[in-house]
Each structure stands twice: as C-alpha cells, then as structure tokens.
ROLO-558923 format. One line per field, with one value per residue (C-alpha): residue number from 0; residue in three letters; z, y, x. Coordinates in steps of 0.1 Angstrom, whole numbers, plus 2048, in hexadecimal, padded with zeros to 3 digits. Layout:
BEGIN
num = c(NUM,...) $
residu = c(ALA,...) $
Z = c(Z,...) $
Y = c(Y,...) $
X = c(X,...) $
END
This chain:
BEGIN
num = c(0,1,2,3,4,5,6,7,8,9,10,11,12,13,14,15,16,17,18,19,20,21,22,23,24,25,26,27,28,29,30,31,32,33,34,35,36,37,38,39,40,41,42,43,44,45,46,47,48,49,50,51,52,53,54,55,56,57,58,59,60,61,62,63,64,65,66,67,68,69,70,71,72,73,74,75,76,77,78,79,80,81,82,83,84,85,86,87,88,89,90,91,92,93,94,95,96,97,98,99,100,101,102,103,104,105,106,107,108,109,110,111,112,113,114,115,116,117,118,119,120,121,122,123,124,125,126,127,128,129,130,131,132,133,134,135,136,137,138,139,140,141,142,143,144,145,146,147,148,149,150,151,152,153,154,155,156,157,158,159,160,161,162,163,164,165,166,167,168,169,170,171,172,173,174,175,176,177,178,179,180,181,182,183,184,185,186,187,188,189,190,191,192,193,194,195,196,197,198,199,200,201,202,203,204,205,206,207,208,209,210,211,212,213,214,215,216,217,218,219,220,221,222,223,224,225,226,227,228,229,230,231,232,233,234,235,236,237,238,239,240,241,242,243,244,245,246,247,248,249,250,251,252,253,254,255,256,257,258,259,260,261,262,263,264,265,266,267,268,269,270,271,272,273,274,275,276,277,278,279,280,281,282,283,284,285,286,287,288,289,290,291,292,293,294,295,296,297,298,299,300,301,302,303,304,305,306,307,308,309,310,311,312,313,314,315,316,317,318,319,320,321,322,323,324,325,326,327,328,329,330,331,332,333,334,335,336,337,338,339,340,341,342,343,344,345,346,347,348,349,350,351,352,353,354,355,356,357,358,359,360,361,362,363,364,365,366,367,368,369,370,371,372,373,374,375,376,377,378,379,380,381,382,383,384,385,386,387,388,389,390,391,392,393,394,395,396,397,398,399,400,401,402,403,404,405,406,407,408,409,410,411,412,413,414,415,416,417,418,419,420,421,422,423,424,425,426,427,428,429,430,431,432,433,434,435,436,437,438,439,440,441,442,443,444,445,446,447,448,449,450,451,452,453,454,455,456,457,458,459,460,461,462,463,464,465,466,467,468,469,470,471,472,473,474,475,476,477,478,479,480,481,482,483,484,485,486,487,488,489,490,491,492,493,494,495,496,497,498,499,500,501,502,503,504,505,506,507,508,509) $
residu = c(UNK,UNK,UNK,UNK,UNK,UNK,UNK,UNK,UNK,UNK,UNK,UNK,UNK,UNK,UNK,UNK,UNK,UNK,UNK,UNK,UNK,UNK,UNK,UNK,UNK,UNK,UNK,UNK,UNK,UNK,UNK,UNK,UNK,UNK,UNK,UNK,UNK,UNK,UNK,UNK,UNK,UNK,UNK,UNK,UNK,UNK,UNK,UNK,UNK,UNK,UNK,UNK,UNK,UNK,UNK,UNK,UNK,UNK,UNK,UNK,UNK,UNK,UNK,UNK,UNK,UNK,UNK,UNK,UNK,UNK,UNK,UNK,UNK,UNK,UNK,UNK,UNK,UNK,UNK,UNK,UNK,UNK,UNK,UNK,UNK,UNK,UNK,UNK,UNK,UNK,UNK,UNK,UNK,UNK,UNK,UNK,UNK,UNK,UNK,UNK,UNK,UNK,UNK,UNK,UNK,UNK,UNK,UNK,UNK,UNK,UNK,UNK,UNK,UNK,UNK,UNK,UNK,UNK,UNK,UNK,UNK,UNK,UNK,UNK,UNK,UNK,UNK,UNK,UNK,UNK,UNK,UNK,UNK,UNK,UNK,UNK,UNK,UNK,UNK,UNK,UNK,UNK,UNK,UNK,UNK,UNK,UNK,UNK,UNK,UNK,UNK,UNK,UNK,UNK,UNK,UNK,UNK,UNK,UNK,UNK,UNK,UNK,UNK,UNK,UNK,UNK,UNK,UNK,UNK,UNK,UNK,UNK,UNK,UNK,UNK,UNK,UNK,UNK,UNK,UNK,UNK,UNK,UNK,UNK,UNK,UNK,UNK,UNK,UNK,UNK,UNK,UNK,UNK,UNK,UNK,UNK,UNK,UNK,UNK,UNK,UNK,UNK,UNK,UNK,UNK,UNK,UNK,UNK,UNK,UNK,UNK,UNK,UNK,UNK,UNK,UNK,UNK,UNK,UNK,UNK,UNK,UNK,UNK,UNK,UNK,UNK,UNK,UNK,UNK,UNK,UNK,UNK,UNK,UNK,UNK,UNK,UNK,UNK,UNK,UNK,UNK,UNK,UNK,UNK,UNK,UNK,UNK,UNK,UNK,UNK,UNK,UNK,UNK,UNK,UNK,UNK,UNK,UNK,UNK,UNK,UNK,UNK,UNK,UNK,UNK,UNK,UNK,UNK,UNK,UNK,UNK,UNK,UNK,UNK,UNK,UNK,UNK,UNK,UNK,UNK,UNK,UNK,UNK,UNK,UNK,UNK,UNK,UNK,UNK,UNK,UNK,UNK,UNK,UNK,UNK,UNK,UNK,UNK,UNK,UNK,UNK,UNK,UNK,UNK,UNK,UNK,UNK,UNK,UNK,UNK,UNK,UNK,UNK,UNK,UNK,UNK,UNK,UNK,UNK,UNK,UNK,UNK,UNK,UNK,UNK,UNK,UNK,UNK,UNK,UNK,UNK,UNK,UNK,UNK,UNK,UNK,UNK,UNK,UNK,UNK,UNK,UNK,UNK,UNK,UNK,UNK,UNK,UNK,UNK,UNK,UNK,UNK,UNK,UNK,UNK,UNK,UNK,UNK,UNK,UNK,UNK,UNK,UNK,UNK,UNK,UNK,UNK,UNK,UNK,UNK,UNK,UNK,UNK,UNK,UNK,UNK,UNK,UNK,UNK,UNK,UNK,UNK,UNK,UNK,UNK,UNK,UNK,UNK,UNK,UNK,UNK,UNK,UNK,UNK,UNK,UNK,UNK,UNK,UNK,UNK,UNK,UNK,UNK,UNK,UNK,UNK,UNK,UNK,UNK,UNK,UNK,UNK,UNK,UNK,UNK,UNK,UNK,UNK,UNK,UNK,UNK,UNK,UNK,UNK,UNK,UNK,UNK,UNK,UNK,UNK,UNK,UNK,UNK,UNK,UNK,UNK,UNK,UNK,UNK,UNK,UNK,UNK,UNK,UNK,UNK,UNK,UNK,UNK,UNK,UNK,UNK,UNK,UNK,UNK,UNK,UNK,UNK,UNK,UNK,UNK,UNK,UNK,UNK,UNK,UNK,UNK,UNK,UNK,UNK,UNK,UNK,UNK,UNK,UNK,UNK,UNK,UNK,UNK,UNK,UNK,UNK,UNK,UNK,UNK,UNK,UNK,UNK,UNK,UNK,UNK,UNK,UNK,UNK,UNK,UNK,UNK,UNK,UNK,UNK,UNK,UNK,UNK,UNK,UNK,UNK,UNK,UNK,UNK,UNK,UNK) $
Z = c(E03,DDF,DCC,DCC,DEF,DEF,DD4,DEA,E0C,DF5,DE2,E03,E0A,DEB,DEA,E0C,E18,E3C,E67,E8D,E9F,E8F,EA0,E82,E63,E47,E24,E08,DF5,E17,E15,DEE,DF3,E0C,DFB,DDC,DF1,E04,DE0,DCC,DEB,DEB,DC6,DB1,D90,D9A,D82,D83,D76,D96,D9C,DB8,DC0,DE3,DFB,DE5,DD4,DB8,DA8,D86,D6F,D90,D83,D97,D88,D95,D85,D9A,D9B,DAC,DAE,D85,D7A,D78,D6D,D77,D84,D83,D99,D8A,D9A,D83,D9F,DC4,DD8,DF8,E0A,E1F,E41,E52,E70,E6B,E58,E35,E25,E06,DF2,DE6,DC8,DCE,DB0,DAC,D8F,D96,D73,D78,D57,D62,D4F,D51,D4D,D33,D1F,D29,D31,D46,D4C,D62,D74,D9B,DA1,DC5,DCE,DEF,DFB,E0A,E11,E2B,E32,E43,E48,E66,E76,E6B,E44,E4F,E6E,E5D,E68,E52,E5C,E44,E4A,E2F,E38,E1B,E01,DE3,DCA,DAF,D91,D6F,D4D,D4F,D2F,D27,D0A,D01,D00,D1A,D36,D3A,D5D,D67,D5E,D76,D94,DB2,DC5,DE6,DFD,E1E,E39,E54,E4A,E60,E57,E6D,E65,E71,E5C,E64,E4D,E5D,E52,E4A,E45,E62,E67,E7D,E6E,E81,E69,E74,E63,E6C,E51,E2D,E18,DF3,DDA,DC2,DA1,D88,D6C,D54,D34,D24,D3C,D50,D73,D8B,DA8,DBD,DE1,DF6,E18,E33,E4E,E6E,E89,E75,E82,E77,E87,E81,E7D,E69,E5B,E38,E26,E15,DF6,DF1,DD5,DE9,DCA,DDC,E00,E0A,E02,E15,E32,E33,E31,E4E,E43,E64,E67,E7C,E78,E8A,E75,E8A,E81,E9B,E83,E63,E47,E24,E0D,DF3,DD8,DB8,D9D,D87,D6F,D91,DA0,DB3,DD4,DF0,E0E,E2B,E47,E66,E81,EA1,E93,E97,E91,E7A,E84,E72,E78,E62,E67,E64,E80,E66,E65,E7F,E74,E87,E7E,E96,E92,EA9,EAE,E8A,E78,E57,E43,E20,E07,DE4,DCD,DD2,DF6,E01,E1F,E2B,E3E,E5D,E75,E91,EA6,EC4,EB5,E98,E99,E8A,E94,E7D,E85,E6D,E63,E40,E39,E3B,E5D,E6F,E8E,E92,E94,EA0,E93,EA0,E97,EAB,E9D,EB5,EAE,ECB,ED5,EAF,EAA,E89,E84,E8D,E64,E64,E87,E75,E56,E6C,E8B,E89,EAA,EC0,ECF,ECF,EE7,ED2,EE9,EDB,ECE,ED2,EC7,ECF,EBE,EC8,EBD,EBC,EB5,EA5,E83,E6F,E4F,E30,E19,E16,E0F,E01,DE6,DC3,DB8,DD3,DD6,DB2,DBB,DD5,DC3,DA6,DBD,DD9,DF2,E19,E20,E44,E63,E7A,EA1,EB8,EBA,EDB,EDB,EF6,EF5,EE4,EEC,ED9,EE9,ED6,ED4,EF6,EF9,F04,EF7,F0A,F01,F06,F03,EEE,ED6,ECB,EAE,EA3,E7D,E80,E81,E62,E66,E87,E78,E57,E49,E66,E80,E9E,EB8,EDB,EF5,F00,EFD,F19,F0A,F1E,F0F,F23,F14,EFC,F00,F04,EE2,ED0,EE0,ED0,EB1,EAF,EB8,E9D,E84,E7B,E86,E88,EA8,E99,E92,EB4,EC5,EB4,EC0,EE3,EDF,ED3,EE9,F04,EF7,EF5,F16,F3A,F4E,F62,F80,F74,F64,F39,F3D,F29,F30,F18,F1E,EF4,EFD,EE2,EF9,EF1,EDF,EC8,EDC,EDD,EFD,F06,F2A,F33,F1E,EFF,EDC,EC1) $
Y = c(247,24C,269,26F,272,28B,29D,29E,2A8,2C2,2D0,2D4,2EE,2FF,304,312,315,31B,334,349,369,383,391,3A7,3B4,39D,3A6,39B,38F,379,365,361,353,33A,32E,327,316,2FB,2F4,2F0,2DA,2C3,2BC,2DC,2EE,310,32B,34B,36E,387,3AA,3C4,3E3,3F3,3DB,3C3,3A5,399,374,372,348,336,312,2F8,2D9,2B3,293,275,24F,23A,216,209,22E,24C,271,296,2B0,2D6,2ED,30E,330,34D,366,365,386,38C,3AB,3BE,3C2,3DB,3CB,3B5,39B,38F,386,36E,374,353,34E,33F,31F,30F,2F4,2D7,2C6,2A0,286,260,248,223,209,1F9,220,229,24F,25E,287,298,2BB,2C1,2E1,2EF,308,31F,332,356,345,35A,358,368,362,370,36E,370,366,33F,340,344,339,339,339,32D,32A,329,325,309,2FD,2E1,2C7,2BE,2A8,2B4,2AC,289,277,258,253,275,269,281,26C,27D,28D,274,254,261,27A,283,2A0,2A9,2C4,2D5,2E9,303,2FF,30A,301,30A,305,30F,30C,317,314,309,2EB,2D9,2EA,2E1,2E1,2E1,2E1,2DC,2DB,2D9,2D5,2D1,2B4,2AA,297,284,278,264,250,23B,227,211,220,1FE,1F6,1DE,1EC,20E,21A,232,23E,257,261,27B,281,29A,2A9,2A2,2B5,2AD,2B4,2AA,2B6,2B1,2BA,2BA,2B7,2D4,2C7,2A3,292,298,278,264,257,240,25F,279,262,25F,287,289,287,285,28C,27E,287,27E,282,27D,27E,27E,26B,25E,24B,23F,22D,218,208,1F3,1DC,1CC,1A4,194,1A0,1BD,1CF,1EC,1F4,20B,217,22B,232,24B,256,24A,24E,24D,252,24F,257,254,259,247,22E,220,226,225,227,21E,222,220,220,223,214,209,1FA,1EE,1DC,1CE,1BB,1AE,197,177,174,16B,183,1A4,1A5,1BE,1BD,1D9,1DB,1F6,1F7,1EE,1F7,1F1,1FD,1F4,1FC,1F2,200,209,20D,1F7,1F3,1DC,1DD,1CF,1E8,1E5,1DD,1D5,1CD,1D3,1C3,1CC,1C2,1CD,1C1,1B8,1A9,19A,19A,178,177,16F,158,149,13A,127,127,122,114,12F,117,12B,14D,16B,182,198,18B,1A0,199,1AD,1A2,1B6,1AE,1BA,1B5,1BC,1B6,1BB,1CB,1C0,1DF,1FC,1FD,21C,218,209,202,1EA,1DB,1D1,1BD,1AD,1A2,194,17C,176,17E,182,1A4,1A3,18A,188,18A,18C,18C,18B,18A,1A5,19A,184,185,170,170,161,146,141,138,14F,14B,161,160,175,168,16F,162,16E,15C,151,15A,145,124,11F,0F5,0F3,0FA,0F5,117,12B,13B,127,138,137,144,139,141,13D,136,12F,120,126,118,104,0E5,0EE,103,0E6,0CF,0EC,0E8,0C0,0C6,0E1,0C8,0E0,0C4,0A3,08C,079,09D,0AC,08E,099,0B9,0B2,099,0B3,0CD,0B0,0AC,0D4,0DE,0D9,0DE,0FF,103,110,0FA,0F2,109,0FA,10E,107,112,10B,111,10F,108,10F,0ED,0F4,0DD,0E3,0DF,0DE,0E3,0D6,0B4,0B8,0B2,0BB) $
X = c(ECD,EC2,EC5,EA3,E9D,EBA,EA3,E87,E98,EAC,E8C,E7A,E90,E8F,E6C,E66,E8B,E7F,E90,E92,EA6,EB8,ED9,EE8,EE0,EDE,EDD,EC9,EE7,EF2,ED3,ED1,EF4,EF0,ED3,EE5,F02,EE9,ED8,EF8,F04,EE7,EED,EDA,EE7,EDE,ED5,EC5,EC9,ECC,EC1,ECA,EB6,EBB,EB8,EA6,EB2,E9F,EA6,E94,E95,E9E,EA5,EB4,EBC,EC9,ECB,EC4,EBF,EA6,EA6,EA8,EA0,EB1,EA6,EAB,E97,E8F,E84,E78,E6E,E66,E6D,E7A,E87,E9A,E8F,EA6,E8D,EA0,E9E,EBC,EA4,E9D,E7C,E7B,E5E,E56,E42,E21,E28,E46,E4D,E61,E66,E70,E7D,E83,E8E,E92,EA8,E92,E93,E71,E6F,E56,E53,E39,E38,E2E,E23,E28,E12,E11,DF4,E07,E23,E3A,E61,E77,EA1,EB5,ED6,EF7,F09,F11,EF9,ED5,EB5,E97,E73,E56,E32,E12,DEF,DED,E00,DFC,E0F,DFE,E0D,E07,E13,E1C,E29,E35,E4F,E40,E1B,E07,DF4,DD2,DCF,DB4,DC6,DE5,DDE,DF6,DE6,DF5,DE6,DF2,DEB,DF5,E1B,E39,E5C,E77,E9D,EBE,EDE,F01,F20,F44,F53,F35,F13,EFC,ED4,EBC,E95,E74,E55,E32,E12,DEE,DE4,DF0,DD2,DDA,DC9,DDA,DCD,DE0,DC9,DDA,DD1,DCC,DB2,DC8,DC4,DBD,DCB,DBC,DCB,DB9,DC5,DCA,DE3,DDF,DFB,E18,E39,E5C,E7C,E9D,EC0,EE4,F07,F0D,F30,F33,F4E,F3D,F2A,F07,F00,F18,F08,F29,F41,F29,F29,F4F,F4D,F3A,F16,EFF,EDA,EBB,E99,E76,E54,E33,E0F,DEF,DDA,DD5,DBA,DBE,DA5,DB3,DA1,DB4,DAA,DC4,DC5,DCE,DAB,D9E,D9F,D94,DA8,DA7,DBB,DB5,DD1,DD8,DF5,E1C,E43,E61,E7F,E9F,EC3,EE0,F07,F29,F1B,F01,ED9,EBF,E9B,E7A,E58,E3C,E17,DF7,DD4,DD4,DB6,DB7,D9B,DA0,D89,D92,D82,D9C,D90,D71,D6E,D78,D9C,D9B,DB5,DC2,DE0,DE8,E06,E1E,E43,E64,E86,EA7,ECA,EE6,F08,F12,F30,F54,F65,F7F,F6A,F4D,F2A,F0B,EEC,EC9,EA3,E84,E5E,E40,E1D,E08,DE5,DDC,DB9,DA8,D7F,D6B,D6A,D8E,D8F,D72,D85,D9B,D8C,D65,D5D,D71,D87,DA8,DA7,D9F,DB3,DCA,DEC,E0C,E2E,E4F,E72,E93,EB1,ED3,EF5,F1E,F27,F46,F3A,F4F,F41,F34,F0C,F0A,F26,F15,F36,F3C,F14,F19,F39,F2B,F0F,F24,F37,F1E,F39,F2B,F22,F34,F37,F23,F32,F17,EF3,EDF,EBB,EAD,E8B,E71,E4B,E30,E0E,DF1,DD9,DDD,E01,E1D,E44,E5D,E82,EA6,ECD,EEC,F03,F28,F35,F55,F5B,F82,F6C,F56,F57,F47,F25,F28,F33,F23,F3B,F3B,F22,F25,F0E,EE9,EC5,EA8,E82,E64,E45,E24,E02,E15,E02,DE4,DE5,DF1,DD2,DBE,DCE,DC4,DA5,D9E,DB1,DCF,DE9,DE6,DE9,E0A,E1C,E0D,E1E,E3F,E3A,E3B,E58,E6C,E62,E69,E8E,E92,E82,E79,E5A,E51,E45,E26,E0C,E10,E33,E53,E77,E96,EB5,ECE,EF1,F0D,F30,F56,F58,F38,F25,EF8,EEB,EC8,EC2,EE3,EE1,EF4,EE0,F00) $
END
C-alpha cells in the first residue's frame, strides 16, 4: 500500500473522525487526545494551539501534515482547520464541533522535477459529531446532510491552471460514519460508513490544445464497513514493517447503482463513452497472510464510440468479477494464493456480430466464462519492501517457487461450444532439467470439449480458418482427446507422472 492511500484512509478520519454508547464520563481533553494519537499514528505532524474553558476544549491553527510517495512522485500534504471544539455534554458524551470547510493543501513532485500544487476544499453542510465511551475505548458518530470536495488552486511549476482547464468536484449526500477505536497493544477499529449517492464531475484540457478529458458520473447506496489493528510504534510509511507489527484490516464498499459519461479527444483521435450498472462489490483484506481483494459488478452496460472505429461498441454482462489472493511478505513455507475471472451472460450489439459475423451463422446467445484458480507458493521476498523490489529487479532473480497449483474450475461458453475443465498440479522446485528450467510437475487435468466441431465447421464456412489448418485442428484434438458419449463431445485427461512423463488419455506424448 502506498503512502497515498494511507493519506486518504488517514484524512478521512480527520475530516469527519466518526461513534456509539456512552458508559462514563469523558472529558473534552480525552477525546482531543486520542484524536491526536490515531493522526500522529497514521503518519500526521500535528500542531495546534489549545484552549480550555469549563468544560470546553477549544483547538485553534489545526495543521496536520504528511509527506508521501506515489508511484514515480512523491509530495506532502496539509490538512488545515481554523477552529474545532470538544464540548463536555454532561451526559458522559463529547461533541466536536467541526468546522464546516476544511483545506487539504497537497505539493507532488516528479521524478522528472515537475511540481504540481492544488488545494481540495472539504465542505460539510451542519455537520454533527458526537464521541462516547471510555479514554482508550471511544466511539465516534458522524453524520451531515451533504458534504463537497472541490479542487482549487492548481499550479504547475508555479503557473496557475485556470479552473476550467482542470476541475475535480465531488459531492455527497446523507452521510453517516460510524467508528469504534480502542487502544491496548495495538489501536483497533471498527467503521461502518453509509451514504445515499456521491456524483463527480471532473475536467482536464491540455492547455496547448492537445486533448480534454471530461468524466461525469453518479453512484447510489453506497455503505462501507470494515475493521483493523494498527501498530501503534511503526513507520505507518513502511507497509512490510507495519505488517510484521501486526497490521490487519478488511473492508467491504457497496454501491446499488451507478452511471458515468465519458467523453475525450487527444492526437491519437477522439471518443465518448458510457456506463450504466446495478451496483456491485469491493472487498479487500490485508494481513501477514498476504492480500485478498475482489471486485464484483452487476447488469453492466457500456457503449463507446470514437473516431478510429467505424461503429459504435455496446456490450453488457450480468456480471463482471475478479477475486486475487497473494501473499507478501518472505516465508519458508509455502502460502497461498488464488485468482477468480467471471464474465457472466455478456452480450455485444448485431453491429459488432456484424463485422465478423454478417450472415448470423454463429449462436448469438450469451457467452459466460468463469476461471478459478488456486494454489502454494514459497515467496522469496517481501513485496511491500522497496529496498528489496529494487534488488530484485536489478538481477531478475525469481520472485518465489511455485509448489502447487490446482485449477477448481474453468467454464467457457460461447459461440456455441462449451469447455469445462478442473485438476491439480504440485511441482517439484529440486528438478529444474526435467522441463527445461521449470520444476517438474506432477498431477493431472480433466477438459471436456462440447460443440467443438461443429464451431470450427462454422468457422470454415465463415472463412476465419482455412480447411488445411481446420484439418490440423482436429488431428490434434484427435491425438489429445477421446470421444464422449454425447454427440460432437471430446474428453482429455494430461497427466504429468513421477518420471516427468505427458500422458494424454493414458498414451504417453513426452
């Protein structure tokens, strides 16, 4: 994980620090406290001038500061309140008057010495919150009928960018932020945001009349939950230390719907887009046993026209997912990893079918396909470590052996043909010479071909491969697989043995 997107997790509290029951009095000075203690441990300079009258704490020139890199940049940012107070309730709570603006001051600056500055303003509509429970046991509760970021100020090298050559608005509603923290040995959290629907509008024009971008979109139902321990002593800039600490979080974010229109124009040509979807998922997860993130998408259509192709490209799916498991850091043992890919019921227009297809002889219906795959590795460094990504890169050495890989499921339906497939492999990484540098596998894999045949007749027929190639095609598939019992169906069984050898069906091809 970057150091930006510790910025952005990090500054999401800050601006409306979020809570639920009270049990005892808790004092202005109790909350103020543990506020500066999550901020300086996500990474944040702290400094402010503080005031106490009665039961009132007031916190005038808030700034909080970080410096952080992203990919082949690297900058800092501010976050500045002119005035926040913590109000003793008498009921055992605390409310935080919030300021309704909030300036977050961000300078970048490339590898190649460029500098680029620009302000986002944050600004909350009656923004309410409210802290209860115990000093080390808090819970914060948040909620604003809207609120708004809006990107101002932007220079380059020092030159300011007119507000309608570069334009990031961001607008939200019916906010409620929930979170839980407790301090022990590490800091612990447990948020749950909800809003009803975020829209943007965002607009970039190359002054020298080389291209535009323009991206304008909306998204409904969105809740997030998720929850974590924090190190408290850790570099929060250094990911691979943080996880050895104990760093552990997972998080769900869900929307009901969404749309965006997207038009471009650049020297390589010219372009609109849009997108409309029933909403979705993304998940991810991260701890010492490596990251696991899946993203998941429904009913999606998406049309697209631009001035290289001759004709407008819709396509729609029922679904689109992806789900990645890998580990990250060093370990003796082999870890597990996996990958999902799911494309459900997706569908192009008769434009498209036409271009290939003119005289509708392949099925229209719609194709799905489903990949999952899993497996053990023995990783050889740790990911997260730039130290040790730079040396790896430097001498090309393998990233980690791989000890086992087993294919769960595969499903490919379209055009008319169905493949279906499962099996496993372990490998030996003592044996390099077997197969030519690659650890000797052993294991099998089961594949079953239905409509093969008939979709490559189709294929002739339509010109797309020629007779002499389709007759190679069907030799091979004669030395590879067997007949089914069900018409134009071909099963193959590829077994590696103990002495390396390739079988096919039971005849051996290596």
């Amino acid at each position: 994980m970057t150091r930006f997107s510790i910025l952005t997790r990090s500054t999401a509290m800050a601006l409306c620090l979020p809570a639920t029951a009270a049990f005892a009095d808790l004092t202005s000075a109790d909350v103020w406290s543990d506020w500066k203690a999550y901020m300086t441990s996500a990474g944040y300079e702290v400094s402010a001038d503080e005031s106490t009258s009665g039961g009132t704490l007031t916190v005038t020139g808030l700034n909080m500061s970080m410096q952080f890199a992203e990919d082949e940049s690297e900058g800092t940012a501010n976050i500045a309140m002119e005035t926040l107070r913590f109000v003793e309730q008498g009921d055992g709570s605390v409310s935080i008057e919030l300021p309704e603006q909030t300036s977050i001051n961000v300078t970048m600056q490339s590898e190649s010495g460029e500098t680029a500055a620009f302000s986002l303003n944050f600004e909350q509509a009656n923004p309410v919150m409210n802290a209860v429970g115990d000093p080390g046991d808090l819970t914060y509760e948040y909620s604003a009928p809207a609120a708004a970021m809006i990107m101002s100020g932007l220079t380059i090298d020092g030159v300011p960018v007119p507000e309608d050559i570069a334009k990031v608005n961001l607008a939200m509603s019916d906010l409620n932020y929930t979170v839980k923290t407790a301090v022990g040995d590490m800091r612990t959290l447990e948020q749950d945001i909800s809003l009803a629907g975020i829209s943007y509008d965002v607009v970039f024009t190359d002054p020298e009349g080389e291209g535009s971008f323009k991206l304008v979109g909306a998204m409904q139902g969105i809740s997030m939950d998720g929850s974590g321990a924090l190190p408290l002593d850790s570099d929060p800039q250094d990911m691979n230390a943080m996880l050895s600490a104990g760093l552990d979080f997972d998080g769900t974010f869900t929307s009901t719907g969404g749309n965006y229109e997207l038009s471009f124009s650049g020297p390589d040509g010219s372009g609109t887009a849009n997108s409309t979807s029933e909403g979705g998922e993304i998940s991810i997860a991260m701890d010492t046993g490596g990251l696991n993130y899946g993203v998941r998408q429904r009913n999606v259509d998406f049309n697209m026209l631009v001035t290289e192709f001759p004709l407008p490209l819709s396509i729609s799916a029922a679904e689109i997912g992806m789900t990645l498991l890998m580990p990250l850091q060093k370990s003796s043992d082999p870890q597990d990893f996996g990958l999902e890919v799911l494309l459900s019921d997706f569908t192009m227009s008769d434009m498209i079918w036409g271009l290939f297809d003119p005289t509708g002889q392949l099925p229209r219906d719609p194709a799905s396909l489903l990949v999952d795959l899993s497996g053990q590795a023995k990783v050889l460094f740790n990911f997260l470590d730039p130290t040790q990504a730079a040396i790896l890169e430097q001498t090309g050495a393998a990233p980690g052996e791989l000890n086992a890989l087993t294919l769960n499921a595969l499903e490919l339906d379209a055009a008319g043909a169905q493949l279906t497939g499962q099996g496993a492999f372990t490998f030996d990484n003592s044996d390099l010479a077997t197969f030519d540098g690659m650890p000797r596998p052993l294991g099998g894999i089961d594949l079953q071909l239905v409509g093969g045949n008939g979709l490559l007749d189709k294929l002739v027929g339509m010109g797309f491969v020629p007779e002499d190639q389709a007759m190679g095609a069907r030799m091979m598939m004669g030395l590879f697989a067997v007949p089914g019992d069900a018409p134009d169906t071909l099963n193959s069984r590829i077994e590696v043995n103990e002495e390396g050898h390739v079988l096919a069906n039971g005849q051996r091809i290596r």
